[in-house]
Structures are given as C-alpha cells and as structure tokens.
MDTraj code that builds the backbone (N, CA, C; nanometers):
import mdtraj as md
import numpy as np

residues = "UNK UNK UNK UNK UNK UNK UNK UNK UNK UNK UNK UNK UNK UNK UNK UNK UNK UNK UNK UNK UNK UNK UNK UNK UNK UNK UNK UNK UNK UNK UNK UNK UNK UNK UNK UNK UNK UNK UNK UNK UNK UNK UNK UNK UNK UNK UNK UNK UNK UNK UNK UNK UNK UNK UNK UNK UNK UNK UNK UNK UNK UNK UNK UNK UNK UNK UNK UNK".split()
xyz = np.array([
    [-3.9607, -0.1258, 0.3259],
    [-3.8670, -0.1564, 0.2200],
    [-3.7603, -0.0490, 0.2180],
    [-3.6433, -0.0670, 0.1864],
    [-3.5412, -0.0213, 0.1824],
    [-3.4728, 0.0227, 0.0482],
    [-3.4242, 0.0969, 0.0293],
    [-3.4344, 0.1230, -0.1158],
    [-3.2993, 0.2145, -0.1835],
    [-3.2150, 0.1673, -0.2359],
    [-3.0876, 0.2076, -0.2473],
    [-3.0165, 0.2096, -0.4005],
    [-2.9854, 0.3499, -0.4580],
    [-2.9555, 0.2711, -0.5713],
    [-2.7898, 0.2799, -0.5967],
    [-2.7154, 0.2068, -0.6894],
    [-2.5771, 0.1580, -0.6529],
    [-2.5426, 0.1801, -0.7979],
    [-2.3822, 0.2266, -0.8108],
    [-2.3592, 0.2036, -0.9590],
    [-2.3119, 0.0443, -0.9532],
    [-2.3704, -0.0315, -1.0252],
    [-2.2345, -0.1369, -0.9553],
    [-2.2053, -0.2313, -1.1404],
    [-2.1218, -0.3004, -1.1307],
    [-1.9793, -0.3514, -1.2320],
    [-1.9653, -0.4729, -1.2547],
    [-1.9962, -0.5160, -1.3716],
    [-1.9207, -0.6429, -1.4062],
    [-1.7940, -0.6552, -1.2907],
    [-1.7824, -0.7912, -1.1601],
    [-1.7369, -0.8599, -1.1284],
    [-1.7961, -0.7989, -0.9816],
    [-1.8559, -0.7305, -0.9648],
    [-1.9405, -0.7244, -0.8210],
    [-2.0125, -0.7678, -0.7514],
    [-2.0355, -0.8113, -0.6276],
    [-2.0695, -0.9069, -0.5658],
    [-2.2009, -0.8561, -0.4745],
    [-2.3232, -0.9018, -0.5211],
    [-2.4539, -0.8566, -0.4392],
    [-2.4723, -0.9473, -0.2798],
    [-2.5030, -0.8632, -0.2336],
    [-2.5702, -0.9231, -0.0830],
    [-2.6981, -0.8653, -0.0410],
    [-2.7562, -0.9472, -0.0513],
    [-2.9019, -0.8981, -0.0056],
    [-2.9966, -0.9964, 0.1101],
    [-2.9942, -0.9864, 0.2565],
    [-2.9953, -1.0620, 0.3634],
    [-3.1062, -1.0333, 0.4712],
    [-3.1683, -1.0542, 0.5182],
    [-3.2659, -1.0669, 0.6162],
    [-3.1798, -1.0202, 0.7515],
    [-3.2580, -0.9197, 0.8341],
    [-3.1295, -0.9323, 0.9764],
    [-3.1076, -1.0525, 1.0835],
    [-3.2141, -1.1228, 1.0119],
    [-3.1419, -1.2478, 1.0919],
    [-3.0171, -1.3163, 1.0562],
    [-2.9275, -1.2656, 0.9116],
    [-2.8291, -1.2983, 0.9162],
    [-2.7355, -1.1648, 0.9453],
    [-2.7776, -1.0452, 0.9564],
    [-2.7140, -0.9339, 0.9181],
    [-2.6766, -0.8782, 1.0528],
    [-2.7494, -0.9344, 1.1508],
    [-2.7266, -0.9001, 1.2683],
    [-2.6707, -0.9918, 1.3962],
    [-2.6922, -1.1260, 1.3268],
    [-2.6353, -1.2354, 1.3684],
    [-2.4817, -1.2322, 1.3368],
    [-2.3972, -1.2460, 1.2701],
    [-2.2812, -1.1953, 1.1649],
    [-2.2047, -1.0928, 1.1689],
    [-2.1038, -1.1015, 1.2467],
    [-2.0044, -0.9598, 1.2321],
    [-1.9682, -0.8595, 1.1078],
    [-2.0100, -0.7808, 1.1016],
    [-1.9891, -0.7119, 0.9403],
    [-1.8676, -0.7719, 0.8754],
    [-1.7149, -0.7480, 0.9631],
    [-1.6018, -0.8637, 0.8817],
    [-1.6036, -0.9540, 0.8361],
    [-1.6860, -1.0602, 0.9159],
    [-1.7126, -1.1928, 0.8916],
    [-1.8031, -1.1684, 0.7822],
    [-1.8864, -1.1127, 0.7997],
    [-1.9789, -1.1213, 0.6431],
    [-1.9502, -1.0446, 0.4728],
    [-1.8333, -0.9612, 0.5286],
    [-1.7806, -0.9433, 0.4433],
    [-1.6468, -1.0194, 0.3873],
    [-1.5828, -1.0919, 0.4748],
    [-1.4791, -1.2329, 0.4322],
    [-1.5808, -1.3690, 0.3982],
    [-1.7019, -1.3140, 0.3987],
    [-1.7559, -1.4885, 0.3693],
    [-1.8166, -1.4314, 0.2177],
    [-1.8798, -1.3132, 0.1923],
    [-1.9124, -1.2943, 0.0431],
    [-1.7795, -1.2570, -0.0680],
    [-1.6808, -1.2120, -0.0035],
    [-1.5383, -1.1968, -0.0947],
    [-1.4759, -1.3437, -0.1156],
    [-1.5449, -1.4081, -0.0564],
    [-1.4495, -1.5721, -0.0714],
    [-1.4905, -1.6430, -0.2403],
    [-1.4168, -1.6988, -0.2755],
    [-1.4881, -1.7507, -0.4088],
    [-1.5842, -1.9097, -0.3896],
    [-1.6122, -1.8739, -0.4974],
    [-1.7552, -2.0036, -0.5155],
    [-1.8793, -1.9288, -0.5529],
    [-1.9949, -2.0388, -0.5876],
    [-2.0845, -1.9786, -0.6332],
    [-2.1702, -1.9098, -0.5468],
    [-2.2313, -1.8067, -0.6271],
    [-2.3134, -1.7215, -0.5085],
    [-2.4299, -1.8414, -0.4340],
    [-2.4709, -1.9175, -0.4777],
    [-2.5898, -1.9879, -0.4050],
    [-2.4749, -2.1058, -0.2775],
    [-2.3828, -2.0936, -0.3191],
    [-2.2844, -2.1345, -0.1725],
    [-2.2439, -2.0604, -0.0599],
    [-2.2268, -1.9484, -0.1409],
    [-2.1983, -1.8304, -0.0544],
    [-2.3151, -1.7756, 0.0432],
    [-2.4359, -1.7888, -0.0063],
    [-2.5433, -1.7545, 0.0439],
    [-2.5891, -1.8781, 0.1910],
    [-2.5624, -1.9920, 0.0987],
    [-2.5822, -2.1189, 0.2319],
    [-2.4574, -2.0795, 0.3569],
    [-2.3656, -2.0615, 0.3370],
    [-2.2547, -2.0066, 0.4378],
    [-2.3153, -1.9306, 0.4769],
    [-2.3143, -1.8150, 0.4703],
    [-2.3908, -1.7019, 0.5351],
    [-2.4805, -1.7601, 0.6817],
    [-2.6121, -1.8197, 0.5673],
    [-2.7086, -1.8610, 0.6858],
    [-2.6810, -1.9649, 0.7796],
    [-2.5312, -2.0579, 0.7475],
    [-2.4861, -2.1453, 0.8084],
    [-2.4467, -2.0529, 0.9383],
    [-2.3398, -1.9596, 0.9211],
    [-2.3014, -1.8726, 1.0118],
    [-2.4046, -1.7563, 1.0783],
    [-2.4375, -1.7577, 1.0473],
    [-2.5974, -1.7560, 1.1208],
    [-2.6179, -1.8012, 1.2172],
    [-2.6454, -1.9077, 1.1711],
    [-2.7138, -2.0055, 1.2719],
    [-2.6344, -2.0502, 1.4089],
    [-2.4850, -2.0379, 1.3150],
    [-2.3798, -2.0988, 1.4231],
    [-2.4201, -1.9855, 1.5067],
    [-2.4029, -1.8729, 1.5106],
    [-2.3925, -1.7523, 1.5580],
    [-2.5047, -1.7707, 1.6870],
    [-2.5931, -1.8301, 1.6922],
    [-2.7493, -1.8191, 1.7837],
    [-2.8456, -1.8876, 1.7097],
    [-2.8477, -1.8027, 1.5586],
    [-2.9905, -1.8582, 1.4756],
    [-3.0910, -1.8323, 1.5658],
    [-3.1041, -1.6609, 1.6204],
    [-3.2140, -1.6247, 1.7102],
    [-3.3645, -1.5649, 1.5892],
    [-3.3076, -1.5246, 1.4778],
    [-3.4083, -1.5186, 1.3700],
    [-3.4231, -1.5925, 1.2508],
    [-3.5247, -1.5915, 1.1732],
    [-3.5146, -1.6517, 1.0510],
    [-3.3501, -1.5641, 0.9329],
    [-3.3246, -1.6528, 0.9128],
    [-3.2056, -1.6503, 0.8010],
    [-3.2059, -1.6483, 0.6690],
    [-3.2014, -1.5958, 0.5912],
    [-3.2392, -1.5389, 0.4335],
    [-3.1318, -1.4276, 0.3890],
    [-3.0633, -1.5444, 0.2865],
    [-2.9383, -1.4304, 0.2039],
    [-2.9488, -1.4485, 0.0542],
    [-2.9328, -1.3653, -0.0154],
    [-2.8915, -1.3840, -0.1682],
    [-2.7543, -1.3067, -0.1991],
    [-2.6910, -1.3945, -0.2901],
    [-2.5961, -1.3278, -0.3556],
    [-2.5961, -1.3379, -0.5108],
    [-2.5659, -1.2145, -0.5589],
    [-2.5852, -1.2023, -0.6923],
    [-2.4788, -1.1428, -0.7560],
    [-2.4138, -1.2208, -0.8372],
    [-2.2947, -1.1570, -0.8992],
    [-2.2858, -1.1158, -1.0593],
    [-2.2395, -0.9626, -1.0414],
    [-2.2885, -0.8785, -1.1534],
    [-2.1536, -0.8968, -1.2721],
    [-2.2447, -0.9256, -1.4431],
    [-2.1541, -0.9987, -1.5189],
    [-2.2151, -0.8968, -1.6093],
])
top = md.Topology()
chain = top.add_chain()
for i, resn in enumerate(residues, 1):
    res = top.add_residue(resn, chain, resSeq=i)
    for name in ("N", "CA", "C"):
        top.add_atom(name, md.element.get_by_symbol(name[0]), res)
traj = md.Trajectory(xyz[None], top)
C-alpha cells in the first residue's frame, strides 16, 4: 500500500488507478482525460477505456473523486 497525504480543495480532482491503467496511459494523456469535464464515474470509464485501447495488458481500475 501506498500512502500519501495531500492538502487538497474544494474543486480538486482525485485519481486513484491500478497500473494497469497508470502504466498503460501516457501521464499527459491521463492527465487531459481527468482535467476534462463530466462526471467522475465517466471520467473513470475513459480512463479504463484508454487503457484498454492502449494494449489492456493488465486489469484496469480507476476512481475519480472530486473534492467539494
């Protein structure tokens, strides 16, 4: 487990991902696909969509959680 702690802000955007998407996924690309708007549980299906496009050589698992 990994373990990190963050100040983080009303309108901030969580990512929390398995490396099968994290390593699949160009850091840019995964950072232009969680800055995009929509809801986080869309944002999260993108992710593992691009994933997959990517190889989908591991299992795929993202959350996004946006801080209010």
């Amino acid at each position: 487990i990994d373990r990190l702690e963050l100040d983080l802000r009303a309108g901030d955007r969580l990512l929390l991902c398995t490396d099968g998407v994290s390593n699949a996924v160009q850091p840019a690309d995964l950072t232009a696909i969680v800055r995009q708007g929509g809801a986080p549980g869309d944002i999260a299906r993108h992710l593992c969509e691009a994933a997959d496009a990517a190889g989908g050589f591991d299992n795929s698992t993202a959350v996004v959680i946006d801080i209010t």
